[in-house]
VOGU-3710 file (C-alpha; in Angstrom, 3 decimals, decimal comma):
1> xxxxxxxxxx> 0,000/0,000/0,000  1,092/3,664/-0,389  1,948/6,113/2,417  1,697/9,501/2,501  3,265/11,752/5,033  1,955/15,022/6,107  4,531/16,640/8,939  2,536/19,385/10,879  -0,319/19,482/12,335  -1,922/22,914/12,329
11> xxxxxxxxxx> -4,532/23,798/9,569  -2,914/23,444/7,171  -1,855/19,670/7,908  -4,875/18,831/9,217  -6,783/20,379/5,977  -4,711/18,244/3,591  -5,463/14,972/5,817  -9,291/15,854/5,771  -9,620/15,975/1,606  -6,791/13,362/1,217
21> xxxxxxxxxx> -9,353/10,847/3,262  -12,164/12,048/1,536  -10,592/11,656/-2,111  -8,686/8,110/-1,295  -10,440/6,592/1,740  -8,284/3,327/3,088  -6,664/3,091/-0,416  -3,927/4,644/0,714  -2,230/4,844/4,364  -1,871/8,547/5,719
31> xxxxxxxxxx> -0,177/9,464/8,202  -0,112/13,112/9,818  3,209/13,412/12,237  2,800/16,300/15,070  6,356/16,773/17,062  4,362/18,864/19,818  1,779/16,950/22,051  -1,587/18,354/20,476  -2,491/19,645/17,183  -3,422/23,351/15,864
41> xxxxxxxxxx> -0,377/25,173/15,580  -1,205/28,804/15,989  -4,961/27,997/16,021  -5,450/27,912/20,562  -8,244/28,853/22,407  -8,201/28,523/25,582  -11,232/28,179/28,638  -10,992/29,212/31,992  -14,121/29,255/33,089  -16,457/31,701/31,264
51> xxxxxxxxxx> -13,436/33,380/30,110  -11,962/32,710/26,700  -8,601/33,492/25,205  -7,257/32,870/21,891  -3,559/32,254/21,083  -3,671/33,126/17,876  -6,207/34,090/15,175  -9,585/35,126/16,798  -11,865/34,960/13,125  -12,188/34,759/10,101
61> xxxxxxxxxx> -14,025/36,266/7,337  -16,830/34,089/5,508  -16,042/35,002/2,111  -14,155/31,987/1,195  -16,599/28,788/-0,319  -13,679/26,539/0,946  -13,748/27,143/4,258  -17,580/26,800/4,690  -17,738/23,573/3,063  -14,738/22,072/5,482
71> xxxxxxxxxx> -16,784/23,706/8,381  -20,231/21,727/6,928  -18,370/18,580/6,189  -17,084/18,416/9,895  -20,502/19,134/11,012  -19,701/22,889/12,552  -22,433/25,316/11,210  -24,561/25,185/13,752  -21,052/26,608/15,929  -20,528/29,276/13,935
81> xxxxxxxxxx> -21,036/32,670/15,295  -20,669/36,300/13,757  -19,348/40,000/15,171  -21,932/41,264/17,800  -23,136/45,132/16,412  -20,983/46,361/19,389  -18,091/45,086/17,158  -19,134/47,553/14,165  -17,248/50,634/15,602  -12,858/50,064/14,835
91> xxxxxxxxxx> -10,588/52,885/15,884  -6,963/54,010/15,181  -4,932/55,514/18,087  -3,186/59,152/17,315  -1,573/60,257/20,007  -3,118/58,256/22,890  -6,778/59,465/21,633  -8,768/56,951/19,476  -10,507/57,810/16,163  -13,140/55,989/14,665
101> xxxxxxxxxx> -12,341/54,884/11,252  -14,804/56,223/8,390  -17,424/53,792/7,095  -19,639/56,258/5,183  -18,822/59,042/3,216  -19,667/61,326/5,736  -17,545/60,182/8,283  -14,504/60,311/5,749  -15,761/63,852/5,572  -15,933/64,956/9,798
111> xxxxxxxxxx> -12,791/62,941/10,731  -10,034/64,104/12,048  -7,450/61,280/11,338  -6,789/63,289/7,394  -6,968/67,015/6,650  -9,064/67,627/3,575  -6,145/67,190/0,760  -5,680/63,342/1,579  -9,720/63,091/1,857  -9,880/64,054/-1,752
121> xxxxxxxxxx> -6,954/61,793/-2,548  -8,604/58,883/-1,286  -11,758/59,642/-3,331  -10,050/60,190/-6,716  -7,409/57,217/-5,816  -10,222/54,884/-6,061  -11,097/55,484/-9,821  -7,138/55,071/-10,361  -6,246/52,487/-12,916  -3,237/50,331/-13,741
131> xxxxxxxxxx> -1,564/51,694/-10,469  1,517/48,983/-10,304  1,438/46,467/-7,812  4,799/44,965/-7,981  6,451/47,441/-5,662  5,925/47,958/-1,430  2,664/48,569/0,120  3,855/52,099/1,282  4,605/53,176/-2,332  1,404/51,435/-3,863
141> xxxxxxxxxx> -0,952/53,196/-1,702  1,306/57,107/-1,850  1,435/56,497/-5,705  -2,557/55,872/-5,709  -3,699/57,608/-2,874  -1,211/59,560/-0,866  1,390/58,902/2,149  -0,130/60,258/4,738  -3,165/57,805/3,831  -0,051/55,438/3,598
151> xxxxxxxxxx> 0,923/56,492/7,356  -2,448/56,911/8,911  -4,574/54,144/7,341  -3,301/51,466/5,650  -0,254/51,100/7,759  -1,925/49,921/11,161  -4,352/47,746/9,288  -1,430/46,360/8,047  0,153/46,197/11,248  -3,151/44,179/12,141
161> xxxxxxxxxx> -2,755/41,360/9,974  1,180/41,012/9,222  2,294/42,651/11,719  4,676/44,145/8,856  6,262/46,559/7,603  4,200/48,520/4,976  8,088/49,883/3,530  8,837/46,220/3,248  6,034/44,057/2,518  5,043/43,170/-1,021
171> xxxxxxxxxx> 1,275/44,376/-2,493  0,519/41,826/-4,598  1,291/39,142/-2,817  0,576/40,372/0,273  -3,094/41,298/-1,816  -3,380/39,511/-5,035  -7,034/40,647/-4,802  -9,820/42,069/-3,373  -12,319/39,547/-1,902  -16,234/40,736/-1,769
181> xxxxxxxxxx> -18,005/41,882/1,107  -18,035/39,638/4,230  -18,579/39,454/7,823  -16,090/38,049/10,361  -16,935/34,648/11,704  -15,843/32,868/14,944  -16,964/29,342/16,952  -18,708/29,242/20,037  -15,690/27,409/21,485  -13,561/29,538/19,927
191> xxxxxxxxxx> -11,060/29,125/17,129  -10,375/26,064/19,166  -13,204/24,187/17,842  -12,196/23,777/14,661  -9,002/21,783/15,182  -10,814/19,731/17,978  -12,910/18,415/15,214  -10,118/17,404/12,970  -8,626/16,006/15,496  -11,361/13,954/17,135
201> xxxxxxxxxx> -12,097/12,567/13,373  -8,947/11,832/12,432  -7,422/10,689/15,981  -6,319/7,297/14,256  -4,113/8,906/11,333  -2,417/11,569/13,989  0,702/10,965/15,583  1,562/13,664/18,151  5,098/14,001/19,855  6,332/12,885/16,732
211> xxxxxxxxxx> 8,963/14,564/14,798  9,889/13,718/11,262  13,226/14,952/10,233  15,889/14,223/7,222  16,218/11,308/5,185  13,404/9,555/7,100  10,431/10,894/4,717  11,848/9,098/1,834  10,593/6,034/3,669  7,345/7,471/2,133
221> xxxxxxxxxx> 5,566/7,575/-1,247  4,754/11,504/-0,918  5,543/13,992/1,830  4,006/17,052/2,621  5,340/19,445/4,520  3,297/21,887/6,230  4,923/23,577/8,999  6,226/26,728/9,094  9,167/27,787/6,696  12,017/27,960/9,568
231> xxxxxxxxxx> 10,953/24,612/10,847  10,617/22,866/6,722  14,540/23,931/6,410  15,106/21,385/8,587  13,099/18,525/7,145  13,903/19,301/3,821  17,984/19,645/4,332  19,643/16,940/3,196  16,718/16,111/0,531  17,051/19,191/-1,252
241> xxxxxxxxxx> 19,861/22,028/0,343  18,724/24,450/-2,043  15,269/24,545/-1,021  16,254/24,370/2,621  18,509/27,524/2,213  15,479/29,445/0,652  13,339/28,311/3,262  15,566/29,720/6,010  15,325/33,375/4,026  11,536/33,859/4,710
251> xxxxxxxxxx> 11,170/36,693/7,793  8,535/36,321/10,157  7,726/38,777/12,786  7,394/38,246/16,317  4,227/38,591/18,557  3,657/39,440/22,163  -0,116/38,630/22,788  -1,683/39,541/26,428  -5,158/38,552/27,464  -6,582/40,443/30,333
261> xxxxxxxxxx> -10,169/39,799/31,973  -11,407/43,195/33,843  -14,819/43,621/35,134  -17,182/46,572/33,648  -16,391/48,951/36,372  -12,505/48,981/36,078  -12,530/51,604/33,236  -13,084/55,371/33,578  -13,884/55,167/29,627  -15,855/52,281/28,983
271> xxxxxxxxxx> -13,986/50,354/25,959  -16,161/50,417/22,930  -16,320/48,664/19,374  -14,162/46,070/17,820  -10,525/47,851/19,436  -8,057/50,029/17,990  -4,943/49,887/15,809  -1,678/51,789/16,231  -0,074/53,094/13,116  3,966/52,267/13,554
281> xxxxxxxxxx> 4,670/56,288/12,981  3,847/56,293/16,851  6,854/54,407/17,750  5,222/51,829/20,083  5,495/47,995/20,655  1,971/47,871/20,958  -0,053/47,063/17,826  -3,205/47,113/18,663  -6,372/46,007/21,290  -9,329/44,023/20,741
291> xxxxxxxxxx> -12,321/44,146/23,133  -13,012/41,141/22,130  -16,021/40,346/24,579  -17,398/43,188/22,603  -16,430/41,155/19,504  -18,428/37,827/20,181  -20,911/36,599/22,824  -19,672/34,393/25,309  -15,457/35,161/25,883  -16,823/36,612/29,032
301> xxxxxxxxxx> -19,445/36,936/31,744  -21,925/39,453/31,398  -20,168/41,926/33,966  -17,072/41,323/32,456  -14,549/42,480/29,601  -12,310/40,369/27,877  -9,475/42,575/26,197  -6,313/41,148/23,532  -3,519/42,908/23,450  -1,064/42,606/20,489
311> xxxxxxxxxx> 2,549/43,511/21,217  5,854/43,473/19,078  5,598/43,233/15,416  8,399/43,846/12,572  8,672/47,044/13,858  9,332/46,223/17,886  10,968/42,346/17,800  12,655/43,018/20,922  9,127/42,544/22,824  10,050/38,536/22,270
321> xxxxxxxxxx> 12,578/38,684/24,287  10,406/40,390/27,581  9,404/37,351/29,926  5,770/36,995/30,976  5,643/39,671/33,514  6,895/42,524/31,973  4,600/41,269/28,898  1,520/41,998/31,266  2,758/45,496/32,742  2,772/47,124/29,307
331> xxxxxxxxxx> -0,392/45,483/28,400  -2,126/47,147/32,030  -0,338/50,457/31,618  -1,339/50,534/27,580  -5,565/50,008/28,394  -4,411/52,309/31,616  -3,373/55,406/29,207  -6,559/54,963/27,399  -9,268/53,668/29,020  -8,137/54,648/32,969
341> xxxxxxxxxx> -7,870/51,631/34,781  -9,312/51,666/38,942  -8,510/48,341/39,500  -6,341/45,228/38,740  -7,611/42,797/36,279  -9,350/39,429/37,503  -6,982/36,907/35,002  -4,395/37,603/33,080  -3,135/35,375/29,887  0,150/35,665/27,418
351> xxxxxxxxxx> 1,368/33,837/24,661  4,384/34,730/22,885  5,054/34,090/19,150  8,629/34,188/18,267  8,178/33,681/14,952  4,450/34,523/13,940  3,898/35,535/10,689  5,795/35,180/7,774  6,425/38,353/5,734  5,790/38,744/2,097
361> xxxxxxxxxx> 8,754/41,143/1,559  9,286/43,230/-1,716  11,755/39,819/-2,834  8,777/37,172/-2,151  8,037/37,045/-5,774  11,684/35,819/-6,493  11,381/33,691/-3,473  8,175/32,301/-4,786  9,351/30,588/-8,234  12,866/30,152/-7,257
371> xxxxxxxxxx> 10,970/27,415/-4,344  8,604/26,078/-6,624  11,718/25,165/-9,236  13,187/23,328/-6,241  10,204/21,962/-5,467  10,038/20,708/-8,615  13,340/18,707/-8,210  12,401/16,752/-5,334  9,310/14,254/-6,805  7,264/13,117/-4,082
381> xxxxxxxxxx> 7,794/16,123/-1,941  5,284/19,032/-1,374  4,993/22,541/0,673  1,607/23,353/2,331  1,432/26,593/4,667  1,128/30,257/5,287  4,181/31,267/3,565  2,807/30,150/0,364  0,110/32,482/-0,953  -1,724/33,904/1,569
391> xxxxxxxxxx> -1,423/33,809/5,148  -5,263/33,878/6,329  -7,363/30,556/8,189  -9,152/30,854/4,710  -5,636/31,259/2,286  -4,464/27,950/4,685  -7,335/26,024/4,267  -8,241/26,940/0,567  -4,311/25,991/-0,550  -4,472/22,754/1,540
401> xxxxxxxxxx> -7,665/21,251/-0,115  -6,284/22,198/-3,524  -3,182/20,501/-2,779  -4,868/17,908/-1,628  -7,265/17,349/-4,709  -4,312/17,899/-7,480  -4,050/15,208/-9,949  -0,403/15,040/-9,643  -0,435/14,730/-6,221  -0,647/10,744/-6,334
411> xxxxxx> 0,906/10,875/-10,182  2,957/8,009/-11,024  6,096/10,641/-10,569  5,403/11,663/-7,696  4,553/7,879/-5,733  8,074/6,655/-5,591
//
């Protein structure tokens, strides 16, 4: 019989074992090898109580068919929960003062965060054509729009997914396109409860504490590696050095994320909407704050507010090397300078991320087809995760099932 190897087990992994079962049932033996003792990766939520606290991503946004069909398949929908209208309100921090980000055309019109040149910019920017996207974010969005818009806007929302470097990062790859509208989507159990159901229907092909490494995947017909780039250096070394080395290039940035449980009368200013983003022009480590019992129902009791706290980034990598403690202090005095804090909070969570996300730098491109070439030398062996096209839960999970599907997957080259 054949064997197929995946090595990781966070989404991606666990999405390529899901649509490899469906497509070949028993026909083939798969095997999905795990080196830590559970399954997820990045994807963590943890319970204490009423309280609930996410490692890593918190949502996602239901715009991808992919995703909904693994979260029918597994029997999910009836989980699924969206934003709360408290959510609908997002600000950006200017110096320690939050501004609501414009929705409507009117708001674009009262706020503060642009003086009125850069509010017509971003109007006529919009019916701009043929603006070129093979250059930085930061000179995309100042050739289009302008750099203040750059600065002010785009660069914290930026900092909220990559947790980049808008000077660095690479437009169309870090946005090969637009999607259509959506709404962000979450599970009652959290995040969490996605991976739990993998796991509990896959149990038999998992192998946790399990580390595959070297020569010891060509005991296998295909591998796929999907762990994260720094980690498939390793495993792919002294199969293919070439593709190793390029695999060690790809930057990620480091994360600092503190959960902290208050109750409702702690604040002087009661938090409001979704949270706030901090552009990187204000020199802090801290990247931004969700409220995120204002985000979904149930991450706290009633009398109770659950805030995340996102610290570090490509801008502020030092914050990786702060222990626990002083993780939590600037977390406490950063809600203290805006919110006004009259007491301690009831729990506190971290979770640091030494290596996080991976950044699509302006060289990703290059990086891109020079590993697929390598790729290509190595039958038998494939790459599955977030530092191939797209880093989102719906990017992972779309790329997986596609790998998964591919006729040459299981091609006669490619089954040693």
């Amino acid at each position: 019989m054949k064997c197929i190897a995946i090595i990781g087990g966070g989404i991606s992994g666990l999405t390529v074992l899901h649509y490899l079962k469906q497509r070949l049932g028993d026909t083939v033996e798969i095997t999905l090898f795990e080196r830590e003792a559970s399954v997820g990766g990045t994807i963590r939520s943890f319970k204490n109580g009423p309280c609930l606290f996410e490692w890593g991503p918190n949502g996602f946004l239901d715009n991808q068919p992919a995703t909904l069909e693994l979260i029918k398949e597994l029997g999910l929908t009836d989980q699924l929960i969206e934003t709360q209208p408290t959510a609908r309100r997002r600000y950006i921090q200017i110096k320690e003062n939050l501004h609501a980000v414009p929705t409507t055309p009117l708001d674009l019109i009262q706020t503060p965060l642009l003086p009125l040149k850069d509010k017509w910019s971003l109007i006529t920017g919009i019916f701009k054509k043929n603006t070129p996207k093979d250059c930085s974010i930061n000179d995309y969005v100042s050739r289009r729009f302008s750099p203040r818009i750059a600065q002010t806007l785009v660069d914290p929302f930026i900092s909220g997914i990559y947790a980049g470097d808008i000077k660095r990062l690479h437009m169309a790859s870090a946005f090969p396109k637009f999607r259509r509208k959506s709404r962000m989507r979450s599970f009652r159990g959290g995040m969490g409860q996605i991976i739990e159901a993998l796991d509990n229907r896959y149990q038999k092909h998992i192998q946790t504490n399990s580390e595959i490494i070297g020569d010891s995947s060509l005991l296998f017909d295909a591998t796929i590696v999907a762990t994260p780039a720094y980690a498939a250096a390793k495993i792919v070394e002294n199969l293919n050095p070439g593709l190793s080395c390029l695999l060690e290039q790809i930057p990620y940035a480091p994360i600092a994320v503190a959960g902290l449980l208050f109750k409702q009368d702690s604040f002087k200013k009661k938090p409001d909407g979704f949270g706030y983003l901090v552009p990187s022009q204000a020199n802090k480590d801290i990247l931004g704050v969700l409220i995120e019992s204002n985000v979904y129902a149930n991450r706290a009791r009633g009398e109770q507010v659950m805030m995340r706290v996102m610290m570090g980034g490509a801008h502020h990598p030092a914050i990786i090397n702060d222990d626990k403690e002083q993780v939590i202090a600037r977390a406490i005095r950063e809600i203290d300078s805006v919110y006004g804090l009259s007491a301690a909070p009831l729990e506190t969570f971290v979770k640091l991320w030494p290596k996080a996300i991976p950044q699509y730098e302006v060289n990703y491109p290059h990086w891109r087809r020079s590993i697929a070439d390598q790729c290509a030398k190595t039958p038998g062996l494939y790459l599955c995760a977030n530092y191939l096209d797209g880093i989102s839960f719906n990017d992972c999970i779309n790329n997986a099932k596609t790998l998964a599907l591919s006729a040459g997957l299981l091609s006669s080259q490619s089954m040693r």
